[in-house]
SEMAR-240544 format. One line per field, with one value per residue (C-alpha): residue in one letter; x, y, z. Coordinates in Angstrom, 3 decimals. Layout:
% SEMAR-240544
residu = A,...
x = X,...
y = Y,...
z = Z,...
//
This chain:
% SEMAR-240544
residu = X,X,X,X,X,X,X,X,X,X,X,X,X,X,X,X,X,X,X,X,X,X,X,X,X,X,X,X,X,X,X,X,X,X,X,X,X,X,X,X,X,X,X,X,X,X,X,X,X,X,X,X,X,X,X,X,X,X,X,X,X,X,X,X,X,X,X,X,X,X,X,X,X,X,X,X,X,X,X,X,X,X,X,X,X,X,X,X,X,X,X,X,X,X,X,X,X,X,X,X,X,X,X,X,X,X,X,X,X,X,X,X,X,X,X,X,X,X,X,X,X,X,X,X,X,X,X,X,X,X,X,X,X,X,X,X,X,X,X,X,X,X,X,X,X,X,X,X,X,X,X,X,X,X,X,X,X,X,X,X,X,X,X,X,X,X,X,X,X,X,X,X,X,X,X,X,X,X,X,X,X,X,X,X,X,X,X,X,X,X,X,X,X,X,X,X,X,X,X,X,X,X,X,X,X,X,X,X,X,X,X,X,X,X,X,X,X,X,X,X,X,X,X,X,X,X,X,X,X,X,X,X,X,X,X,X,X,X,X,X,X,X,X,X,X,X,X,X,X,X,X,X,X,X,X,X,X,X,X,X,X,X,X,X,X,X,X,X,X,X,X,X,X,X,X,X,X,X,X,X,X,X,X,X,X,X,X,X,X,X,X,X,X,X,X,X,X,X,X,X,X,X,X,X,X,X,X,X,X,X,X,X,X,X,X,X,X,X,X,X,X,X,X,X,X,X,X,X,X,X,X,X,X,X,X,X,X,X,X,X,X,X,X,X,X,X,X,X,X,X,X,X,X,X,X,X,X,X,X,X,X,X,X,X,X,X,X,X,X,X,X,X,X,X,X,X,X,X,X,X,X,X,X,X,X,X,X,X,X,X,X,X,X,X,X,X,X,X,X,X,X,X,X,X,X,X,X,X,X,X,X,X,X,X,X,X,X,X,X,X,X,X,X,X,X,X,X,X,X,X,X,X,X,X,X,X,X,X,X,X,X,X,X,X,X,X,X,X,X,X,X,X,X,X,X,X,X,X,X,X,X,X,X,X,X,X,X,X,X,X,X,X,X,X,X,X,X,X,X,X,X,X,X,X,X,X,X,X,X,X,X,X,X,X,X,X,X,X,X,X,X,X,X,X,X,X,X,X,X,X,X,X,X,X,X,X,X,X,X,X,X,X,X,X,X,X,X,X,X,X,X,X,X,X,X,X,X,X,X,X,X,X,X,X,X,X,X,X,X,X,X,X,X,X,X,X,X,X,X,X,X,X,X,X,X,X,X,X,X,X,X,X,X,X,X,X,X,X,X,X,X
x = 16.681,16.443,17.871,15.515,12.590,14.496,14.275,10.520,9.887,11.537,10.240,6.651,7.282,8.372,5.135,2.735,4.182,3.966,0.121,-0.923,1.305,-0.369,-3.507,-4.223,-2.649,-4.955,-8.422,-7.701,-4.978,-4.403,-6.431,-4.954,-3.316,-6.667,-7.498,-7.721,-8.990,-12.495,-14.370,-12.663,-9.240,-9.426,-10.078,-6.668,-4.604,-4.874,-3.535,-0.100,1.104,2.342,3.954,7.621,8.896,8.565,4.709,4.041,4.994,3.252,-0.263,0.181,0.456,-2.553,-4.841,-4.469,-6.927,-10.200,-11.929,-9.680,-7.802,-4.441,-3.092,-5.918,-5.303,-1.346,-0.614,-3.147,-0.801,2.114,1.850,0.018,3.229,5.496,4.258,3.241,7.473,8.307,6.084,3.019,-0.234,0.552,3.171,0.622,-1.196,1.806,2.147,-1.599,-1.243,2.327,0.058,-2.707,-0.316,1.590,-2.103,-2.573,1.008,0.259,-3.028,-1.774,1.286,-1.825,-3.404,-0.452,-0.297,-3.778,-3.249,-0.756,-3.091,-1.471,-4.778,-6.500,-3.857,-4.056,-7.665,-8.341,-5.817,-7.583,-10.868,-8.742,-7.441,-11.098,-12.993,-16.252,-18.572,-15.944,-15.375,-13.406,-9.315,-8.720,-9.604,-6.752,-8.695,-9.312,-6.331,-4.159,-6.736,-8.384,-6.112,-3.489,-5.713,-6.159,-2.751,-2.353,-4.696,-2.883,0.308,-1.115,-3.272,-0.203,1.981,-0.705,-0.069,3.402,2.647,3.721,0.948,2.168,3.820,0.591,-1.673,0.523,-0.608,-4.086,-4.389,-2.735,-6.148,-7.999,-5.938,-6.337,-9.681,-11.426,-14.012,-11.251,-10.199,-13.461,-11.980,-9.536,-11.939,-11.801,-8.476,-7.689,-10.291,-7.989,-5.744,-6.251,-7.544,-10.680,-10.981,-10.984,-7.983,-9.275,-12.370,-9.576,-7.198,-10.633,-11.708,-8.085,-7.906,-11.308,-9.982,-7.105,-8.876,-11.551,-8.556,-7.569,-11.145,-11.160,-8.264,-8.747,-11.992,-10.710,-8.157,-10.698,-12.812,-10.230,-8.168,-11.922,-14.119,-16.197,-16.229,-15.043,-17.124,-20.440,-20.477,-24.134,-24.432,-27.990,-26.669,-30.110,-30.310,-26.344,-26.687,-30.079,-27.560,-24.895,-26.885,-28.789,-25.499,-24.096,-26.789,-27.224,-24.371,-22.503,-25.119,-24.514,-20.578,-20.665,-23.500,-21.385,-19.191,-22.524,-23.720,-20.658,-19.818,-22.811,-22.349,-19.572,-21.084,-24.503,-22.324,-19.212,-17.973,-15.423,-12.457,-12.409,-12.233,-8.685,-7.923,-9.830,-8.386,-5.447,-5.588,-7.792,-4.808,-2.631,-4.892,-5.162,-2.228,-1.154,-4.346,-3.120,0.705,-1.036,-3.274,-0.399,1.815,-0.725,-0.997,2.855,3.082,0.684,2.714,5.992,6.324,8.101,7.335,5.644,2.973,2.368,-0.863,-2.130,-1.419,-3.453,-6.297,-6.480,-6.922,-9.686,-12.634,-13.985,-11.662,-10.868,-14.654,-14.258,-10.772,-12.417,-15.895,-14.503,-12.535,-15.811,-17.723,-14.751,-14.902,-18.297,-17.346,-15.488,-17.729,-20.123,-17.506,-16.451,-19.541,-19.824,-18.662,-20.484,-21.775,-22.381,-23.429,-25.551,-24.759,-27.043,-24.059,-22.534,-21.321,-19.162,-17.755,-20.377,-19.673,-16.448,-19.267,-17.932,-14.166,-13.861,-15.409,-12.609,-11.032,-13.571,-15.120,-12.125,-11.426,-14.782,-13.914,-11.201,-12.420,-15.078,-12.556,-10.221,-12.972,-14.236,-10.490,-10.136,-13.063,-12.578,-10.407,-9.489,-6.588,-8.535,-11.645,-9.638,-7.740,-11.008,-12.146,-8.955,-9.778,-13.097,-12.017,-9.753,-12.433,-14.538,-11.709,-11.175,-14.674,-14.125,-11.066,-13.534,-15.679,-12.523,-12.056,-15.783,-15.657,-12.509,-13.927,-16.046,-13.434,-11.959,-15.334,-15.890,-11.927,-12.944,-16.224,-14.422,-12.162,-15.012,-17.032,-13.696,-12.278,-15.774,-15.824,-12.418,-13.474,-16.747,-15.334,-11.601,-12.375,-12.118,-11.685,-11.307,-14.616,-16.359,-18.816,-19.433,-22.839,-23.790,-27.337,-28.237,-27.650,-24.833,-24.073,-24.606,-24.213,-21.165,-22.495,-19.030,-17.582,-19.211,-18.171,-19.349,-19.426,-19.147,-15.329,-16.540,-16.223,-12.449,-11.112,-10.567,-7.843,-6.636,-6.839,-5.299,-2.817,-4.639,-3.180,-1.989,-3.394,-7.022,-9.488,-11.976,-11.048,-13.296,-16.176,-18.014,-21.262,-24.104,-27.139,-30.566,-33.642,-36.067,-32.772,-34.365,-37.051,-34.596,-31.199,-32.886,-32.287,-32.377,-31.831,-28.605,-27.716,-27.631,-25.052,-25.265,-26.320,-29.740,-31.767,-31.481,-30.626,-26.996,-25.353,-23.413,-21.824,-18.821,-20.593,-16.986,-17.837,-20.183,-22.955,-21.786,-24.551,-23.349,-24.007,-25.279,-22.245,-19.911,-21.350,-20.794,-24.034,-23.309,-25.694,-25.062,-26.908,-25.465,-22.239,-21.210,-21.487,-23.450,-24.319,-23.129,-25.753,-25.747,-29.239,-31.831,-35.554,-36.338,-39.598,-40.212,-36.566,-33.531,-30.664,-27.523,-24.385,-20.789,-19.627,-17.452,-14.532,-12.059,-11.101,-8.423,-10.582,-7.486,-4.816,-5.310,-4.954,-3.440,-0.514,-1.289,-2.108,-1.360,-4.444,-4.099,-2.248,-4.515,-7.548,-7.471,-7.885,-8.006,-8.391,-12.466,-13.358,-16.506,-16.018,-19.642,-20.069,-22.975,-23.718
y = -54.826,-51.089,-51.100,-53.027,-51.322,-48.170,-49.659,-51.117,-47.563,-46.070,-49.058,-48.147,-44.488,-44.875,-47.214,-44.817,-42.077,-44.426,-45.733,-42.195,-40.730,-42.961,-43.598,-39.269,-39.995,-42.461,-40.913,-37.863,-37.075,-40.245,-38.834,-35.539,-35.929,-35.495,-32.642,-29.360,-25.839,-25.277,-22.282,-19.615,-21.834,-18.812,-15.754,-16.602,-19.874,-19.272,-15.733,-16.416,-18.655,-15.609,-14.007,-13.376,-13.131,-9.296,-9.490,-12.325,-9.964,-6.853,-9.425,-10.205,-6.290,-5.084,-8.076,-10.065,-8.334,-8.123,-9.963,-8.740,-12.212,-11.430,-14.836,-16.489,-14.559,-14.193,-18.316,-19.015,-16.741,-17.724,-21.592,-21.444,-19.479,-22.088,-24.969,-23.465,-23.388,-26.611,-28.825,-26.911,-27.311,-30.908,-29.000,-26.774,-29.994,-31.833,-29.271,-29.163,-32.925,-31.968,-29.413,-32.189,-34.657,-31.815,-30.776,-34.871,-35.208,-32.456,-33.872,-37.368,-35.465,-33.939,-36.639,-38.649,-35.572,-36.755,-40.543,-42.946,-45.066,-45.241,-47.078,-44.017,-41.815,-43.901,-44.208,-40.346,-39.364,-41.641,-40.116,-36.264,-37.526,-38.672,-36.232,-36.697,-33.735,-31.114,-32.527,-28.941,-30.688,-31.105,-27.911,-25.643,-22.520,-24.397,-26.407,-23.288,-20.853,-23.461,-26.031,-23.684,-21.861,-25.222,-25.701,-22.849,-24.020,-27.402,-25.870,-23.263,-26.497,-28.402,-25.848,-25.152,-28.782,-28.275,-25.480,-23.201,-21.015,-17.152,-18.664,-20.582,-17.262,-16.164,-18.980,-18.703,-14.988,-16.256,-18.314,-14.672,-13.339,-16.988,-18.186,-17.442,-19.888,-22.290,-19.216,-20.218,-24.126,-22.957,-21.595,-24.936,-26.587,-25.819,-28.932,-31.276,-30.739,-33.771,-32.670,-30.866,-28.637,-25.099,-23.791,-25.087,-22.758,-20.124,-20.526,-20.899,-17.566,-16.309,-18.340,-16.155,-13.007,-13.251,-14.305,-11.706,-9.070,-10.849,-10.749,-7.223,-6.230,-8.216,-6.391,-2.634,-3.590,-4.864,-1.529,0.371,-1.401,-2.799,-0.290,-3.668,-6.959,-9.264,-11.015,-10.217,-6.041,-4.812,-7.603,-7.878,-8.656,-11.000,-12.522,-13.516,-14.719,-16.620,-18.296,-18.812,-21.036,-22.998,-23.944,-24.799,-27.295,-28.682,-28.749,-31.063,-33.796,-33.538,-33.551,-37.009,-38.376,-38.716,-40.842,-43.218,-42.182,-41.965,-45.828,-46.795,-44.594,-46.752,-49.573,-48.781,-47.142,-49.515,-50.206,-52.652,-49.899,-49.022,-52.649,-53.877,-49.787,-50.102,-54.234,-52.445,-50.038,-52.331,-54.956,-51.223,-50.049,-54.093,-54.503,-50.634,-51.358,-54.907,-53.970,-50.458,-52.881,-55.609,-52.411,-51.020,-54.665,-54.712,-50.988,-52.354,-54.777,-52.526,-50.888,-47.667,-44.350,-43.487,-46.157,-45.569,-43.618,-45.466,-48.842,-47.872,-46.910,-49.932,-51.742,-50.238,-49.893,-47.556,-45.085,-45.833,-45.322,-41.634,-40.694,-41.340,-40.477,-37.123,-36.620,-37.573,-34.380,-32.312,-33.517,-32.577,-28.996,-28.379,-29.225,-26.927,-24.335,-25.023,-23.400,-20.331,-18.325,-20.178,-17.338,-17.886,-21.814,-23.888,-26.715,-28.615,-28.159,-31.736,-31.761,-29.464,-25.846,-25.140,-27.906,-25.926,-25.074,-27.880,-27.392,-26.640,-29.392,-31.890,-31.221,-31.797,-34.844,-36.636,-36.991,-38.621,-41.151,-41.781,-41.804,-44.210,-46.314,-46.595,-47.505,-50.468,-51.896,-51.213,-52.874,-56.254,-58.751,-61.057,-60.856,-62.118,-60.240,-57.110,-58.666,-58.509,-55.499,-53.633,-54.917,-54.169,-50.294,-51.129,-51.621,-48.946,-46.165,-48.257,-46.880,-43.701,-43.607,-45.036,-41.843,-39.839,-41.418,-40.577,-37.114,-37.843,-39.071,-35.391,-33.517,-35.371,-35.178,-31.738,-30.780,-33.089,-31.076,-28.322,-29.132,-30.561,-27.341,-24.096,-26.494,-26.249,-22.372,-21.508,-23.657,-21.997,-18.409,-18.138,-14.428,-12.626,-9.059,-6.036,-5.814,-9.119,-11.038,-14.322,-15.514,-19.267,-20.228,-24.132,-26.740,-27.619,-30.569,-30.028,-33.839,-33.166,-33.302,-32.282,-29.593,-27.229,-27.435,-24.067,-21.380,-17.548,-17.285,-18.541,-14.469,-14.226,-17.349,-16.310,-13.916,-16.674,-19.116,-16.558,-13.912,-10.949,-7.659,-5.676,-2.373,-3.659,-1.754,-4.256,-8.245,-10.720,-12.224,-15.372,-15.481,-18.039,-17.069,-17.738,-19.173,-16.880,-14.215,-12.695,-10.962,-9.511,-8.364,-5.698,-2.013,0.541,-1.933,-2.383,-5.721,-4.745,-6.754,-6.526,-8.725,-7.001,-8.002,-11.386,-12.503,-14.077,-16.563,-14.352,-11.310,-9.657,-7.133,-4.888,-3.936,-1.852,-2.491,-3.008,-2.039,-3.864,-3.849,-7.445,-7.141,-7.555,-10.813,-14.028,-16.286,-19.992,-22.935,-25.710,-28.860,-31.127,-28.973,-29.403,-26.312,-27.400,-24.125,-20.703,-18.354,-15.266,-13.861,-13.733,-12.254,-10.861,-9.074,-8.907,-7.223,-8.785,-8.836,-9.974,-11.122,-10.837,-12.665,-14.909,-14.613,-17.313,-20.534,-22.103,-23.088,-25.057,-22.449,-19.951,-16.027,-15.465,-16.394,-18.781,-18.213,-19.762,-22.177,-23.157,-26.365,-27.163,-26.872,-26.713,-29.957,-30.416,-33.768,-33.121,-30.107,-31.142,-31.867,-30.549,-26.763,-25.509,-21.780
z = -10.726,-10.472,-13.950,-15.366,-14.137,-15.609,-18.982,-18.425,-18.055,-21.017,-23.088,-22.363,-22.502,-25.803,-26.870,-25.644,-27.935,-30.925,-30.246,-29.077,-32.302,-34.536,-33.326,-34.026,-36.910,-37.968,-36.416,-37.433,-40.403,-41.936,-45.410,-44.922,-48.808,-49.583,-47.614,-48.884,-47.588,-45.744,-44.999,-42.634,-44.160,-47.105,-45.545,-43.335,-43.948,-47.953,-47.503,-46.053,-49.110,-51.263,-48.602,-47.665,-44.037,-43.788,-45.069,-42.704,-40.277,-41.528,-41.529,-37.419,-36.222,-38.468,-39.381,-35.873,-33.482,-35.423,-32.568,-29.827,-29.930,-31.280,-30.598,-32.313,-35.661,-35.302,-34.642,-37.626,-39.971,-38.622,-38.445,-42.208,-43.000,-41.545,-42.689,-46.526,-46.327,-45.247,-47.673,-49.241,-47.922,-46.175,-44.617,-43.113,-42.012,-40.212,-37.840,-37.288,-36.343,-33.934,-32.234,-31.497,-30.516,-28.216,-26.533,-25.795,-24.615,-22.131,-20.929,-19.722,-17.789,-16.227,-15.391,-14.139,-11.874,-10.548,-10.038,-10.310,-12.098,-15.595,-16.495,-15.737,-17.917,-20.471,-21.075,-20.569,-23.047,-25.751,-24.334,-24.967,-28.448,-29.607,-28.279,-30.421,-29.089,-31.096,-35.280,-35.715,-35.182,-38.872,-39.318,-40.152,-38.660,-35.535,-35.411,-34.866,-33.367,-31.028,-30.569,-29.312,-26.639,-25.134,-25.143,-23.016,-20.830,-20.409,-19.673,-16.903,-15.672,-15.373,-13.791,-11.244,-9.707,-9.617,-7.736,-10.415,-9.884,-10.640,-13.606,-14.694,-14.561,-17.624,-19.488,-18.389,-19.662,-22.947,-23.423,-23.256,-26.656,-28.230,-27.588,-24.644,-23.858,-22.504,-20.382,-17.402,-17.080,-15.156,-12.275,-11.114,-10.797,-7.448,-6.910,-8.378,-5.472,-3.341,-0.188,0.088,3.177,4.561,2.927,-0.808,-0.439,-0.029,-2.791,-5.131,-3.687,-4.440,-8.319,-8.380,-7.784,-10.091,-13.025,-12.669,-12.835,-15.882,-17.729,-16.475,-18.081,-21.479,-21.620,-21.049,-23.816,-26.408,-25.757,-26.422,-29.293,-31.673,-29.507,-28.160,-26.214,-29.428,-31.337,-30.389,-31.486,-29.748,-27.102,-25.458,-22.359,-20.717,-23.890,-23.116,-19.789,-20.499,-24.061,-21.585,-18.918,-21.265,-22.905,-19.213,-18.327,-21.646,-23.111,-20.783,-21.318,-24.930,-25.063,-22.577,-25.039,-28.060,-26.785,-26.519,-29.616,-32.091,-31.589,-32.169,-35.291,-36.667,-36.308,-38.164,-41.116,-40.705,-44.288,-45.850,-46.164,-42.834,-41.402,-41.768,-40.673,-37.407,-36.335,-36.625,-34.413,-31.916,-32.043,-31.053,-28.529,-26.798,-26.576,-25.064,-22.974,-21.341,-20.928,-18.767,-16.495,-16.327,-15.443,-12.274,-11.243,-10.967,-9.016,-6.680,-5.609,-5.285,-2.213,-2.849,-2.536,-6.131,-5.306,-1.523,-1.897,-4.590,-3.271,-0.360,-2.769,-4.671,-1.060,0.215,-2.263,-0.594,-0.823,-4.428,-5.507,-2.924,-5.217,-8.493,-7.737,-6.930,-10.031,-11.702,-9.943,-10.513,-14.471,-14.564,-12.763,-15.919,-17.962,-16.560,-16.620,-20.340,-21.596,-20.134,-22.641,-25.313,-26.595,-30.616,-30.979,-29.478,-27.375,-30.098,-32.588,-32.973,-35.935,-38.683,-37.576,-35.505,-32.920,-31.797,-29.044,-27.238,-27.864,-24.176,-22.583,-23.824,-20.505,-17.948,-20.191,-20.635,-16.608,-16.295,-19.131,-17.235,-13.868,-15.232,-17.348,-13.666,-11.813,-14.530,-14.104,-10.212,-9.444,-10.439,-8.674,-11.542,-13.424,-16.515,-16.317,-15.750,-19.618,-20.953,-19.552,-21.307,-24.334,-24.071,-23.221,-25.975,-28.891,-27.423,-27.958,-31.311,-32.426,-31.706,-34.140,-36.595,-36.035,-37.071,-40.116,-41.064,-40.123,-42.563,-45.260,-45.130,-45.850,-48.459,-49.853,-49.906,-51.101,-54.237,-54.934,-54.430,-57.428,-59.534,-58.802,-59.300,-62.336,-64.377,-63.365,-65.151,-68.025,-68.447,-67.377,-69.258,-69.997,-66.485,-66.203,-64.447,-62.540,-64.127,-61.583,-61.727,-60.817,-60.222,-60.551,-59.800,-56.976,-55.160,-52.755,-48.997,-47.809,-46.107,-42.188,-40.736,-43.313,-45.654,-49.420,-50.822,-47.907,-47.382,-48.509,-52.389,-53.564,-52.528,-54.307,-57.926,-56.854,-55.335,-58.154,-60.782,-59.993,-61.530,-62.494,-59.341,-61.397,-61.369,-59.188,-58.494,-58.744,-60.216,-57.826,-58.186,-55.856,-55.278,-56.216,-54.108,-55.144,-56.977,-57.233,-60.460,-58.499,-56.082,-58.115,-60.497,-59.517,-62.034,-65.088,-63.225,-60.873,-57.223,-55.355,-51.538,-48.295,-47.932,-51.359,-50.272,-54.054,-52.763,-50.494,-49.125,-50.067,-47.705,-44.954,-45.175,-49.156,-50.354,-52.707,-56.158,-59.028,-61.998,-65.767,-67.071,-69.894,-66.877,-65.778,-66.437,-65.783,-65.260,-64.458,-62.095,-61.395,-58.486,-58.120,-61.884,-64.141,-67.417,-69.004,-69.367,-70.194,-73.125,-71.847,-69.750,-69.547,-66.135,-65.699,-69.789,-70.131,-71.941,-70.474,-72.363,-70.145,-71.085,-74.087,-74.181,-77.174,-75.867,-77.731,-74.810,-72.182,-70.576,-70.405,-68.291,-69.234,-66.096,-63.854,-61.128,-58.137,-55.172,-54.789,-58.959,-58.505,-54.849,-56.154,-60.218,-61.778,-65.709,-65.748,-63.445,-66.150,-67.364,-71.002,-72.247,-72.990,-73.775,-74.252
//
């Protein structure tokens, strides 16, 4: 018998690894051939792929503590770096994906910690693994400069209930050199102890004290090693605390909404490819769902010492509605807690990079879902309603995954337009130099909600693209240009190049202004992110101005070596075919 049971165990052990495996798999990386790089994804994951093992080092000890969050910087290089040398960019994506599976993993070892309810586990780790408030896990930046932080929490979380707790502290602080703002969640665990009483006020009075001598210590070493508090350089300290609080009551009512909202998402923009996907993994996540509630039903009838407590639970209602009821208030705690240091977004920010504002509050709002998921389950008597109540859960998580594939579908998107938009550039601009500027004029696609396709980074991709000569002094640039740029860019018959004329998108604060000659720049037109002209002149202000000229016959074969994005995001077979000058 005891045998048996053994092997029940390992059986189902082994199936939640597959359906959790594959269900992040599917929400979350199942296009990831199609993904590409995004945003911050230049400025760091981009510049590990030419690197050898000593320059990978030589990047972590100087470049890793811009911010004051060494580990954020460091695990972003080195996991980029890693993965770039096991299979190319889907290399660096795999172990994105191990590190989200890892972070889930941890989560329902958690939460088996808080109840032997593996109905509650179960549901709350689905809850952690499609966490809808935060769209940033596919994103490389995120996945190894978020993601990680809140595996640190996990780990100090889950070596606090073991009563671990020196030992968890170090894990804790590791969340201050990662990414702080899961660094407050852990205020709170000592509630997820089960008995509330005198001594609990004490040991969250002593959890207090401890981490304060950890924030005070992260912050002496930020003044001293980046001469402020991180991100924000001059803070305004009111206007902090006032951000701060509004975030804290706001933001919790958000994060729980969009598990509401999403679902009903999917289902008002359900569409024909993702219907066999999501069956699939409803027929998965039914089936996981009834073998968990057929699995409490059987622990409450065993009598041993694993199932004591909760067997006791599940007979008295009341005292089932008290355990999870609590873990609901102490779910909402973290929540509350999760935003503190919120200090850059709003807790308005649902969707693309911005809705890393609610990163932190995947802790706190996946023990309500599965407080509330427990109690749905617990509460009925029947056998069969509790059936249909699991696959009820079931096709509500199944939603959710259908929300991932959208947020999906985004990305590939954008990676596309981003090859559409960098293979017209080199086949309109063949002729870089030494010190030539590249200046877009014309629309571009912004329908991606979750992911931006053209962002701040744009200037730093041609050296990138082409491996330029090492003896240049200044690399090529390519900038967007705003509307009604031609009243703002003249200075001294010269074009003035900075953040402060307001003529481009962006332009990178840590260079100076550049005042450049028109015959080093190379105008091109764009019209719904293709480039259809490339322009010899201009008249701004009853003055000619006559751009660089373009000599080249080969518009395909490039002057230049490759560089390491070429074959990512270079495309010959998207170049538009018309040229006109």
């Amino acid at each position: 018998m005891k045998s048996t049971i053994f092997r029940a165990k390992i059986l189902y052990r082994c199936l939640l690894f597959l359906i959790f495996s594959t269900t992040i798999w599917i929400a979350h990386f199942l296009n990831s051939s199609s993904f590409g790089l995004y945003e911050d994804d230049y400025y760091r994951i981009s510049e590990v792929f030419d690197m050898n093992w000593l320059e990978l080092v030589n990047c972590i000890l100087q470049r890793s503590n811009s911010q004051g969050r060494p580990l954020h910087d460091g695990f972003q290089y080195l996991l980029s770096f890693l993965g770039f040398k096991i299979a190319g960019l889907q290399g660096i994506y795999f172990l994105a994906f191990t590190v989200v599976i890892a972070n889930c993993f941890l989560f329902y070892f958690i939460l088996r910690q808080l109840s032997s309810s593996f109905i509650f586990a179960v549901s709350g780790t689905f809850a952690f693994a499609l966490f809808p408030a935060d769209t940033t896990k596919i994103l490389l930046t995120h996945s190894f400069g978020i993601q990680t932080s809140i595996t640190f929490l996990l780990i100090a979380i889950f070596l606090y209930l073991i009563d671990k707790k020196y030992i968890s502290y170090i894990f804790i602080f590791l969340t201050l050199l990662t990414y702080e703002t899961l660094f407050p969640v852990f205020l709170a665990v000592p509630l997820l102890k089960s008995k509330w009483d005198s001594k609990l006020i004490k040991e969250l009075l002593i959890n207090a004290a401890i981490m304060a001598g950890l924030v005070t210590s992260i912050i002496i070493a930020r003044k001293l090693s980046i001469g402020g508090l991180g991100v924000i350089k001059e803070p305004n300290y009111l206007s902090i605390i006032l951000w701060s609080l509004k975030n804290q009551l706001f933001g919790p009512i958000f994060a729980m909404l969009m598990f509401l909202y999403r679902p009903w998402q999917v289902i008002l923009f359900l569409k024909n490819e993702l219907n066999l996907i999501l069956f699939i993994s409803w027929l998965l996540l039914a089936y996981l769902f009834l073998i968990t509630c057929y699995k409490d039903s059987f622990e409450q009838n065993r009598n041993n010492k694993l199932s004591t407590d909760y067997l006791h639970l599940v007979k008295n209602k009341k005292k089932l509605i008290n355990h999870f009821s609590k873990l609901i208030i102490t779910g909402y705690i973290f929540l509350v807690l999760s935003y503190a240091l919120t200090l850059t977004e709003s807790f308005t920010s649902v969707s693309g990079r911005a809705s890393r504002v609610h990163s932190s509050a995947i802790f706190g709002a996946s023990i309500i879902i599965a407080s509330i998921c427990a109690l749905l389950v617990f509460m009925i008597n029947s056998y069969r309603k509790r059936s249909l109540t699991a696959i009820s859960l079931a096709f509500f998580f199944t939603l959710l995954i259908g929300f991932g594939i959208i947020v999906q579908k985004d990305y590939q998107r954008s990676w596309h337009e981003q090859q559409i938009f960098w293979t017209d550039v080199i086949h309109f601009a063949p002729d870089l130099q030494d010190g030539t500027v590249v200046l877009v004029d014309g629309s571009l696609p912004h329908n991606n909600e979750q992911i931006f396709s053209f962002s701040w980074s744009m200037p730093y991709l041609l050296e990138r693209i082409y491996s330029f000569p090492k003896h240049w002094k200044m690399m090529p640039r390519l900038y967007l240009l705003k509307y009604e740029w031609e009243t703002k860019i003249i200075s001294n018959g010269k074009f003035l190049l900075n953040n402060e004329n307001g003529a481009l998108n962006s332009y990178f604060p840590w260079e100076q202004a550049r005042l450049v000659e028109s015959s080093d720049i190379i105008l091109l037109n764009s019209r719904d992110g293709r480039i259809i002209q490339r322009k010899n002149m201009i008249i701004i202000n009853e003055k000619k101005y006559s751009f660089k000229k373009d000599n080249s016959q080969d518009y395909l074969t490039p002057k230049y070596n490759q560089g390491s994005l070429y074959k990512y995001i270079i495309k010959p077979a998207l170049k538009n075919p018309v040229r006109k000058r």
